[in-house]
TORLO-387353 format. One line per field, with one value per residue: residue number from 1; residue in one letter; x, y, z of N, C-alpha, C in turn. Coordinates in steps of 0.2 Angstrom, whole numbers, plus 5000, padded with zeros to 4 digits. Example, Ala and Ser with C-alpha at 12.3 -4.5 7.8 and 13.67 -1.06 7.14 Angstrom:
resi = 1,2
resn = A,S
n_X = 5066,5064
n_Y = 4972,4989
n_Z = 5039,5035
ca_X = 5062,5068
ca_Y = 4978,4995
ca_Z = 5039,5036
c_X = 5066,5064
c_Y = 4984,5000
c_Z = 5039,5039
***
This chain:
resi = 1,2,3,4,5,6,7,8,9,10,11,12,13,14,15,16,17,18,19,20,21,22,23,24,25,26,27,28,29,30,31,32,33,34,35,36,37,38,39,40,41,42,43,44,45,46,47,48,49,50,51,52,53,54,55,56,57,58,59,60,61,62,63,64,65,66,67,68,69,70,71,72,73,74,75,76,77,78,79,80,81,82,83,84,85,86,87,88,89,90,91,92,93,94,95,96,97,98,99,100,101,102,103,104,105,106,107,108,109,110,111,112,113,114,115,116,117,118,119,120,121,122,123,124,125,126,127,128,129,130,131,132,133,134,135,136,137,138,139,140,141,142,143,144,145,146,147,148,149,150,151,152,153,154,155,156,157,158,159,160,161,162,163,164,165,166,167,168,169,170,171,172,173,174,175,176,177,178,179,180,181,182,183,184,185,186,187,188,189,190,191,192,193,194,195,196,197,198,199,200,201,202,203,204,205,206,207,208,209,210,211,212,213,214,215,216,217,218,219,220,221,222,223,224,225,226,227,228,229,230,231,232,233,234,235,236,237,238,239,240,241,242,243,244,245,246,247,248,249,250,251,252,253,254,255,256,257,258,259,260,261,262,263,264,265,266,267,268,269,270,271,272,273,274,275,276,277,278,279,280,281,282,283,284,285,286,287,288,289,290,291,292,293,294,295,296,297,298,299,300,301,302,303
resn = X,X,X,X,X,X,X,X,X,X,X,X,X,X,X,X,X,X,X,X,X,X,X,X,X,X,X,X,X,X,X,X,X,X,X,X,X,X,X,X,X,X,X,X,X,X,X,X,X,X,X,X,X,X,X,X,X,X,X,X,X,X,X,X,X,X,X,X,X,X,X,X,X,X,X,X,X,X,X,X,X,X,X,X,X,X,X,X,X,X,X,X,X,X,X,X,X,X,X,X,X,X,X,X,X,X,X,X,X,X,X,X,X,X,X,X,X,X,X,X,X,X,X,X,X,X,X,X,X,X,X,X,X,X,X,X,X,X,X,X,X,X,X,X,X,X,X,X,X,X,X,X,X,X,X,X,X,X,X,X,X,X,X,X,X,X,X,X,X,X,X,X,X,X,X,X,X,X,X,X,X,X,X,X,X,X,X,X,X,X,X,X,X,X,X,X,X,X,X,X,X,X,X,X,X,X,X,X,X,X,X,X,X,X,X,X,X,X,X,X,X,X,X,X,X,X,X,X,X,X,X,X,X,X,X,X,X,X,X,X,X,X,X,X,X,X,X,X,X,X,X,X,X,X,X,X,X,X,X,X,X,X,X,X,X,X,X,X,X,X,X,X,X,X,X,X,X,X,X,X,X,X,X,X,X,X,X,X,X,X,X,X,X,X,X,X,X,X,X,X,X,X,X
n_X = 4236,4250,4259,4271,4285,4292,4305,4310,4326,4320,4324,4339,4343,4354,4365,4367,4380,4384,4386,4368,4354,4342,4326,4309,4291,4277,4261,4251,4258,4270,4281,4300,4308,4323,4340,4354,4371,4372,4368,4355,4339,4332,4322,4314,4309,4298,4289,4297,4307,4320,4330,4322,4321,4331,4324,4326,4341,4350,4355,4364,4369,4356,4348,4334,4318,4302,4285,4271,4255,4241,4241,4255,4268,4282,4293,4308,4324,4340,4359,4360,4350,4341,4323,4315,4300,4292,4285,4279,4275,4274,4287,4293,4296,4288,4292,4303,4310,4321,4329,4338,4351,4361,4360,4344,4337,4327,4311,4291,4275,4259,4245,4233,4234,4238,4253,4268,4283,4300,4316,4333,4350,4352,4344,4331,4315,4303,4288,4278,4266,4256,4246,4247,4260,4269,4278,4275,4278,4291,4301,4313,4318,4330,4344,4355,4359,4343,4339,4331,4312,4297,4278,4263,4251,4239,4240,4243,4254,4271,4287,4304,4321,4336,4355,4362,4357,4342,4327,4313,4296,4283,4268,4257,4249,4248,4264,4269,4280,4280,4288,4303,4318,4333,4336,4346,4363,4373,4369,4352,4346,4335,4315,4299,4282,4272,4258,4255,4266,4282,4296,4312,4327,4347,4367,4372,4368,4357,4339,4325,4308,4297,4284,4276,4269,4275,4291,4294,4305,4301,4305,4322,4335,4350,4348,4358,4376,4381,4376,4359,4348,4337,4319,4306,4288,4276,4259,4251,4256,4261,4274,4290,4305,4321,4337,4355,4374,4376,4376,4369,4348,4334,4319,4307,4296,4282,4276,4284,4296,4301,4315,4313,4319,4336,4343,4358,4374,4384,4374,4371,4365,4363,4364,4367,4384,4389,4385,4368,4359,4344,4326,4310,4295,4282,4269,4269,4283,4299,4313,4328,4342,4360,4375,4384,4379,4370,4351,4342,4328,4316,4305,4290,4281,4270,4263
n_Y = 4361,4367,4382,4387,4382,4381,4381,4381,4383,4376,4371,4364,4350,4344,4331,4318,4307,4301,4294,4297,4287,4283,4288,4292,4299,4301,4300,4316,4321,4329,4324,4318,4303,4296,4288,4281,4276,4278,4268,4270,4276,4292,4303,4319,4336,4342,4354,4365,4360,4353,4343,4328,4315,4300,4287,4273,4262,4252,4236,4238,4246,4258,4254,4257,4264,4262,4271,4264,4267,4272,4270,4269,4263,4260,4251,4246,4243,4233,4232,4222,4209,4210,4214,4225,4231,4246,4253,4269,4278,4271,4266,4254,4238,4229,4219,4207,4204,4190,4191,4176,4178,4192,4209,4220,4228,4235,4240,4240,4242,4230,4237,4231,4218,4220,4218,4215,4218,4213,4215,4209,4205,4192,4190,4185,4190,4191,4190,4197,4197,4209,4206,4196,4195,4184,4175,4176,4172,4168,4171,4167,4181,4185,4181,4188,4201,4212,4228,4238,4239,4241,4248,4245,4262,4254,4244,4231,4224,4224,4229,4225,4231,4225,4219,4217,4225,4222,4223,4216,4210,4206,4199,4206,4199,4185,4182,4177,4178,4189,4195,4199,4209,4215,4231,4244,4246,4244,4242,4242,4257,4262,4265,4267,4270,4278,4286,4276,4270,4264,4269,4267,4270,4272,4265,4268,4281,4284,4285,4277,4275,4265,4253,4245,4232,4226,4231,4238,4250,4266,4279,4285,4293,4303,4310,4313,4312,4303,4289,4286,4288,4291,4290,4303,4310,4322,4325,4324,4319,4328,4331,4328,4321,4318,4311,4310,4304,4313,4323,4333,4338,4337,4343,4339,4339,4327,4323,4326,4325,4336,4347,4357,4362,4363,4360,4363,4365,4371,4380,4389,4384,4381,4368,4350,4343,4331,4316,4311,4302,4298,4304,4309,4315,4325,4333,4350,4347,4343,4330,4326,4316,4313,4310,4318,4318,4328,4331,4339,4352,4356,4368,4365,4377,4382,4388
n_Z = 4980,4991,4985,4986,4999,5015,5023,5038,5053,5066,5082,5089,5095,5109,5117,5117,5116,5106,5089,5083,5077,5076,5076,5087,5086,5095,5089,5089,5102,5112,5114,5108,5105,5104,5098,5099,5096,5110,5121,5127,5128,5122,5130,5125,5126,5117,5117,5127,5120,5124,5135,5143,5149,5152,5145,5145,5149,5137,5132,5121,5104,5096,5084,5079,5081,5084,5089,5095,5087,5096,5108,5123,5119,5116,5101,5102,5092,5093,5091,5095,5092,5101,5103,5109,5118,5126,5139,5139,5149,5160,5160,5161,5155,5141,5134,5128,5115,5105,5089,5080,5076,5074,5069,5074,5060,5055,5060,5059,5059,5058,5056,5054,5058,5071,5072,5075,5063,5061,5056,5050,5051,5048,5035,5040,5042,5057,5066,5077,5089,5093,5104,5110,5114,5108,5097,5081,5068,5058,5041,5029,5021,5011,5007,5012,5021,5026,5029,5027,5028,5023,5023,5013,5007,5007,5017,5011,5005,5009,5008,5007,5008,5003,5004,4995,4984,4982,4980,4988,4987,4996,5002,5015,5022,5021,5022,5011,4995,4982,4972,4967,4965,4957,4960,4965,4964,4975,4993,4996,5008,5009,5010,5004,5004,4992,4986,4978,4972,4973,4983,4981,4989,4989,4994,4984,4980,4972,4968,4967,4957,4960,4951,4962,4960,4950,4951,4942,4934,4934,4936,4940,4948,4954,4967,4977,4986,4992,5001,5001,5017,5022,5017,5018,5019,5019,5026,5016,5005,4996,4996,4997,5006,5008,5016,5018,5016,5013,5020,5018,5017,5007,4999,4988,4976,4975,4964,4952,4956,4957,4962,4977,4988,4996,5009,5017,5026,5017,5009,5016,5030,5045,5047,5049,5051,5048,5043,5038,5045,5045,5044,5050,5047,5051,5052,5054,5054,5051,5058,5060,5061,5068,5062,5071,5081,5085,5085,5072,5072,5061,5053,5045,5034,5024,5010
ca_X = 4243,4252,4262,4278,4286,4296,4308,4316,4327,4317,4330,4346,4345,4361,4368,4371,4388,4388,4380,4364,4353,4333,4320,4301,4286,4271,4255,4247,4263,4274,4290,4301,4312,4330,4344,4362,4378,4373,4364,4349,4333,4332,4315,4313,4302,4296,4289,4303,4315,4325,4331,4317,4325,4332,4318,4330,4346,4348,4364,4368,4366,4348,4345,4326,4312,4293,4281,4265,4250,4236,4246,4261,4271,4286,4296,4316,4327,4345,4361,4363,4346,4334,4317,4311,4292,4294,4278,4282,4272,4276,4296,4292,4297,4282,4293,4310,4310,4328,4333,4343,4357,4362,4356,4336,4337,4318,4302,4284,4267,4256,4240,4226,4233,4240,4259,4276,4288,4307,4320,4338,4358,4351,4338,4324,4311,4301,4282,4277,4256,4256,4240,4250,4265,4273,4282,4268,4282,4298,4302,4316,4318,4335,4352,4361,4355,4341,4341,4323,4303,4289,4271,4261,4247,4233,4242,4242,4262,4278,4293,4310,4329,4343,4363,4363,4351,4339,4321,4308,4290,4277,4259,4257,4243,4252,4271,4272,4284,4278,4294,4311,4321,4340,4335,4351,4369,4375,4364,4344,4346,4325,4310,4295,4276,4269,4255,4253,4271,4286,4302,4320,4336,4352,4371,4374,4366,4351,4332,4320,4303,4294,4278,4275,4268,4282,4296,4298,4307,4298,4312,4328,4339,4355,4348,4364,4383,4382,4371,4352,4348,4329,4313,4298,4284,4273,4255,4248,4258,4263,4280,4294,4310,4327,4343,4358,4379,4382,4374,4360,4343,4334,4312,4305,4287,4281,4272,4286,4303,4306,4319,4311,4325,4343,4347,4366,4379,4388,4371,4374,4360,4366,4362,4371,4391,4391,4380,4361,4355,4337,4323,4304,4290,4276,4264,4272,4290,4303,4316,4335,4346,4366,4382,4386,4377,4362,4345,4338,4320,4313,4298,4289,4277,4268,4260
ca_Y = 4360,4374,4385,4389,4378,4386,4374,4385,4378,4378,4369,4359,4346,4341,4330,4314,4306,4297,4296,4295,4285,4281,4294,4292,4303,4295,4306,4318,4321,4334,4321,4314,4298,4298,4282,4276,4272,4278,4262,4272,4279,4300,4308,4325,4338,4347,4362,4368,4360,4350,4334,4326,4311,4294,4284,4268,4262,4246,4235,4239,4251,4256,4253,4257,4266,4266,4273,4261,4272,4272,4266,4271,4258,4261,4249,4247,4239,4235,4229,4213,4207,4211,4222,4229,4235,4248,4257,4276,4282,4268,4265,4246,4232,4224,4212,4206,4196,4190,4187,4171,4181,4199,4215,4222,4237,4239,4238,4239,4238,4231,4240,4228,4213,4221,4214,4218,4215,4217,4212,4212,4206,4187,4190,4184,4191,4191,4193,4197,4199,4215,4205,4190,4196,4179,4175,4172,4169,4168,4169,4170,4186,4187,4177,4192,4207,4217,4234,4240,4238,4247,4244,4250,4263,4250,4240,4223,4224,4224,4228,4224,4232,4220,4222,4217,4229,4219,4224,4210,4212,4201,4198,4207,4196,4179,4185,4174,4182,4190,4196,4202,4212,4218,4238,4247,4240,4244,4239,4248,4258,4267,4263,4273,4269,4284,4287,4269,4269,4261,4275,4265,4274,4264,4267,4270,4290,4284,4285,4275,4275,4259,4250,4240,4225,4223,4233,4241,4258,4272,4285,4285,4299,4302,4318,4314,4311,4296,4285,4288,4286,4292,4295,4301,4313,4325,4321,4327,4316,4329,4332,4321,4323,4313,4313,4307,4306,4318,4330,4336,4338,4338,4344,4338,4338,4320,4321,4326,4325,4341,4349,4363,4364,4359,4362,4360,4371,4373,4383,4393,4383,4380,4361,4344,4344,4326,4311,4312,4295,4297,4308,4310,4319,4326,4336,4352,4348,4339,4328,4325,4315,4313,4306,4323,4317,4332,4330,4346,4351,4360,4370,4369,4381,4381,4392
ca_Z = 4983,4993,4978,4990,5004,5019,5030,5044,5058,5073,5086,5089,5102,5111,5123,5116,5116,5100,5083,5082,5070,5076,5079,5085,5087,5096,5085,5095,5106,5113,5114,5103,5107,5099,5102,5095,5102,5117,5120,5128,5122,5126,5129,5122,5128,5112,5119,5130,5116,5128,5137,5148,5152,5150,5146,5147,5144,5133,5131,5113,5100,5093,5077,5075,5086,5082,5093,5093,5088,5102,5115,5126,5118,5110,5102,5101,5088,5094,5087,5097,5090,5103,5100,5118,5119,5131,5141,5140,5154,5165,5161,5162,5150,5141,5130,5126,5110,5101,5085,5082,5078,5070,5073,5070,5056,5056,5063,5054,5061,5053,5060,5054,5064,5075,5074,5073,5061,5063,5050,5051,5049,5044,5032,5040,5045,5066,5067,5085,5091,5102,5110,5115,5114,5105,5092,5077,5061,5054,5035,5025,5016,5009,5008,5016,5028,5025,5032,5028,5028,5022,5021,5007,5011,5010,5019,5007,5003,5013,5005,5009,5006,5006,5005,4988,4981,4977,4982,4989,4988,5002,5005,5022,5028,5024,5018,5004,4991,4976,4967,4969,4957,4958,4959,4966,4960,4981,4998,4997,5013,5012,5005,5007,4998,4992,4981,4975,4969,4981,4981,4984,4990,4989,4994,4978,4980,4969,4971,4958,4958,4955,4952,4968,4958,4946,4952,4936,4936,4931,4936,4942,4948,4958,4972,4984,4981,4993,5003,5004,5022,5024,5014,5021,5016,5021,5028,5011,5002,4989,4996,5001,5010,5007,5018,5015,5021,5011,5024,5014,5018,5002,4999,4982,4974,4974,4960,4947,4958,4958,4969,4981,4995,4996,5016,5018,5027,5011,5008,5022,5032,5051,5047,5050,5048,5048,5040,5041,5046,5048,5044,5049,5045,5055,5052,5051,5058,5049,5061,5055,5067,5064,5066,5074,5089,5085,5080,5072,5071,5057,5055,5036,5032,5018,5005
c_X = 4246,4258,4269,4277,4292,4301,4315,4320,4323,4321,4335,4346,4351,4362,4368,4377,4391,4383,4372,4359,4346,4330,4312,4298,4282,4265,4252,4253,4267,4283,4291,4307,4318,4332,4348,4364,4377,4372,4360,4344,4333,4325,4317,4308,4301,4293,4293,4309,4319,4325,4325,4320,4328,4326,4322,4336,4347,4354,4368,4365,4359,4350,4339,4322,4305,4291,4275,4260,4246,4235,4252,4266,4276,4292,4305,4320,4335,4350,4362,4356,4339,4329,4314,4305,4293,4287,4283,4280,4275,4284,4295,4293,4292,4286,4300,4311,4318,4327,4337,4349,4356,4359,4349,4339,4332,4313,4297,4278,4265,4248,4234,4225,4237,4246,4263,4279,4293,4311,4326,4342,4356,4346,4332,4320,4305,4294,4280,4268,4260,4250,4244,4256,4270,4272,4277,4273,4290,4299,4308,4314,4321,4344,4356,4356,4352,4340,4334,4316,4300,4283,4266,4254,4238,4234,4243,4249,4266,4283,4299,4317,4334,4351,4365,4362,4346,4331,4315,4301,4286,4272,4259,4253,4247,4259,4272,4274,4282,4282,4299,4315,4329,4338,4343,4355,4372,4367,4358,4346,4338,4321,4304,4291,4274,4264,4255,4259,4275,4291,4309,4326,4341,4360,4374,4369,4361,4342,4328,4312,4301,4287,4279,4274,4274,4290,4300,4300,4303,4300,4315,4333,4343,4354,4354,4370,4385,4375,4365,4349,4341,4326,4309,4293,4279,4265,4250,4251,4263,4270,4285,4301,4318,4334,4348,4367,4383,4381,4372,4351,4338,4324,4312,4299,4287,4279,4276,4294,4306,4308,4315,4317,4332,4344,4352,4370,4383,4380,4369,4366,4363,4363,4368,4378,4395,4385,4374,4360,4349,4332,4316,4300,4285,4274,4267,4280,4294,4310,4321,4339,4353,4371,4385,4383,4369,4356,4342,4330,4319,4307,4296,4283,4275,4261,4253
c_Y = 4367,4375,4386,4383,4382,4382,4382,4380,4381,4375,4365,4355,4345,4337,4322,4312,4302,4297,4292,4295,4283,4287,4289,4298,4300,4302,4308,4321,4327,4331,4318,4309,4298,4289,4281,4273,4274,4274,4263,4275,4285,4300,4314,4330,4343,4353,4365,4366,4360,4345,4335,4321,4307,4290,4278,4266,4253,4243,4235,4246,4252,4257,4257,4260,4267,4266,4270,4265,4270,4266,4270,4267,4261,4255,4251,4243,4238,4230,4223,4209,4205,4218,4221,4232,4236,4254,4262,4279,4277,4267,4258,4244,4228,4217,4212,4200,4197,4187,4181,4173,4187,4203,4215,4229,4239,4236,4240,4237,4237,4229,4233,4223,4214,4217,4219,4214,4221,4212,4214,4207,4197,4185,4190,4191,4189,4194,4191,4198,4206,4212,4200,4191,4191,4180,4170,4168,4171,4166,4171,4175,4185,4182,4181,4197,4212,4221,4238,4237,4242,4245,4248,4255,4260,4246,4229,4223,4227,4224,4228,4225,4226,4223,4221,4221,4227,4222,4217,4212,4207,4204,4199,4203,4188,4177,4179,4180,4183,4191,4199,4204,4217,4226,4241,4242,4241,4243,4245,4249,4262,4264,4268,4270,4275,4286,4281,4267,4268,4265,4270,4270,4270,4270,4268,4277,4290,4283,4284,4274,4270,4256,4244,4233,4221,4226,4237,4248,4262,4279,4284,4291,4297,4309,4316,4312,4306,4296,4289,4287,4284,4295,4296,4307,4315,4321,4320,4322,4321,4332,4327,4324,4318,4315,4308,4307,4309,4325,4334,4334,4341,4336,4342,4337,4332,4317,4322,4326,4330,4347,4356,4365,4360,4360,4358,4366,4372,4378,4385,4392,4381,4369,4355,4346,4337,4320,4312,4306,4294,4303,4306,4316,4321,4333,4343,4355,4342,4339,4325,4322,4312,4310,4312,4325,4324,4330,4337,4347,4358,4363,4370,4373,4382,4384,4393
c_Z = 4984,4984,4982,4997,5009,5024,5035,5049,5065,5083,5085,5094,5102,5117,5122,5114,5110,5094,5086,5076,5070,5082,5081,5087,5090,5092,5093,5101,5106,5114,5111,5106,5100,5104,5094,5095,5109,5121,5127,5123,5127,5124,5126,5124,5120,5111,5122,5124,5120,5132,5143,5152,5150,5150,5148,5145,5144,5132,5124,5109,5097,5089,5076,5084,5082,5088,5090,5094,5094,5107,5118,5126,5112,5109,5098,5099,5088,5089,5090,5095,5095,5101,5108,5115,5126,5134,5143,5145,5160,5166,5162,5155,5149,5138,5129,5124,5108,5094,5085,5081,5074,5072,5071,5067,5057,5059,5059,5058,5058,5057,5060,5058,5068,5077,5071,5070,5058,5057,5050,5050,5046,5037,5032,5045,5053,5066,5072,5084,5096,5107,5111,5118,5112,5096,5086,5069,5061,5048,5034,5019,5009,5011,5012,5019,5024,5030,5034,5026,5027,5022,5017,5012,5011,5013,5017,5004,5009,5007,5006,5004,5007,5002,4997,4981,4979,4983,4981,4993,4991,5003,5012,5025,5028,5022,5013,4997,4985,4971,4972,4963,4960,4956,4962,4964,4968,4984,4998,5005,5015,5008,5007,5001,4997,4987,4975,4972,4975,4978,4986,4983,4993,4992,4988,4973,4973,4968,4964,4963,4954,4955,4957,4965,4953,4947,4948,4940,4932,4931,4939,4942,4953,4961,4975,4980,4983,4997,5005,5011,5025,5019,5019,5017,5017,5022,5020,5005,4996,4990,5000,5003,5011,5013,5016,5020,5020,5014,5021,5014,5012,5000,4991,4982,4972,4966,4953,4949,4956,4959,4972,4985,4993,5003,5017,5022,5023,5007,5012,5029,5039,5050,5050,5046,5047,5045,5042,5041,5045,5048,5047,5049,5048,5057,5048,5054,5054,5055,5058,5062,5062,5068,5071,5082,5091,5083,5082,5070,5066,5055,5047,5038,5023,5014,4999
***
């Protein structure tokens, strides 16, 4: 494991008109797709560091961006409850599914069978084929709206945030429900699997680590003052990455939670001066988007 960790700012995009709250990467890539209130998707160019284009614009807010591995497929999770799969090279619309109502908060692949699943403002859950492009399932999750999905990294668990803080554990191959357990006292806003353990952050500026199969806790801390917005994690597993809307961007060793980095402008870092909604991780660049209508790009280094 590297002994030192090094996070510089390496740019500041600009030039959207309202917060912004979903990021992607597609692997392998020199762009990054962003989307808010501006109710477009922006390209990025990652080597010049600067606006490419409008990849599309969409009639609501985005919610949610994945970029589909080994493909030109990205797709887009908005708040009127449609998910767009949008060909990046070609600028064309492969699909246009809808929720029965409420917005989409997330999306999930789930590689082995090759589907989509989105989850959002009704509870249930929407499992699409990307080879057919129809609608394979719908289950009830949750009585009230969850917000996020994770899939473990064997991919044999799905796990589900909802507003009441309860966390819900599913069988990804055929979602039948394994448990549920009241983990945060406010609504799970992240989840992240990591190293065989599932990591929950709530609005209630708290982050537990659990046994996936029973959902015990095994620690509990409060990193932030308020809402946890994004976990994610280095390719290596051994470092993780939290944001939050306390406008702190905050590095930690996975294996004992504890704290490497604070990035905040009250520690005189040129960072976020407004909410951080959203983080990711790649390779060696850590990606922060905000209510402040930026997304900054950080460069780690590591020793």
């Amino acid at each position: 494991m590297a002994s030192t960790l090094e996070i510089t700012l390496e740019s500041t995009l600009t030039g959207h008109q309202n917060p912004v709250f979903a990021l992607a990467q597609p692997e392998n890539s020199s762009v990054l797709y962003t989307g808010g209130n501006d109710k477009g998707v922006v390209e990025w160019d990652l080597q010049e560091m600067k606006f490419k284009r409008i990849l599309c614009k969409v009639g609501s807010s985005v919610y949610k961006l994945l970029a589909i591995p080994d493909s030109d497929l990205l797709a887009i999770g908005l708040r009127s409850g449609q998910l767009l799969l949008v060909d990046t090279q070609k600028q064309s619309l492969v699909a246009n599914w809808n929720t029965e109502s409420g917005a989409i908060f997330d999306i999930k692949l789930i590689p082995s069978k090759r589907e989509l699943i989105a989850i959002g403002e009704e509870g249930f859950a929407y499992v699409w084929s990307l080879e057919s492009l129809e609608l394979l399932y719908r289950f009830k999750v949750s009585d009230t709206t969850a917000r996020v999905i994770c899939l473990s990294e064997d991919g044999k668990l799905l796990a589900f945030g909802d507003k009441l803080g309860m966390v819900h554990v599913h069988d990804a191959y055929d979602f039948h429900k394994y448990i549920k357990e009241p983990i945060h006292e406010l609504p799970v806003t992240s989840l992240r699997f990591i190293n065989g353990e599932l990591i929950s952050g709530g609005r209630d500026a708290k982050i537990n680590r659990l046994d996936p199969k029973t959902l015990e806790k095994k620690q509990s801390l409060v990193p932030h003052m308020f809402t946890v917005y994004g976990i994610d994690s280095s390719a290596d597993n051994n470092f993780l990455v939290t944001v939050s809307r306390d406008k702190t961007i905050k590095i930690w060793r996975s294996a004992d939670w504890g704290l490497l980095k604070n990035i905040s402008r009250d520690k005189g870092v040129e960072s976020h001066y407004l909410s951080i909604n959203n983080v990711l991780w790649q390779e060696n660049r850590i990606f922060t988007v905000s209510d402040d209508k930026s997304i900054k790009i950080w460069k780690v280094e590591t020793h």
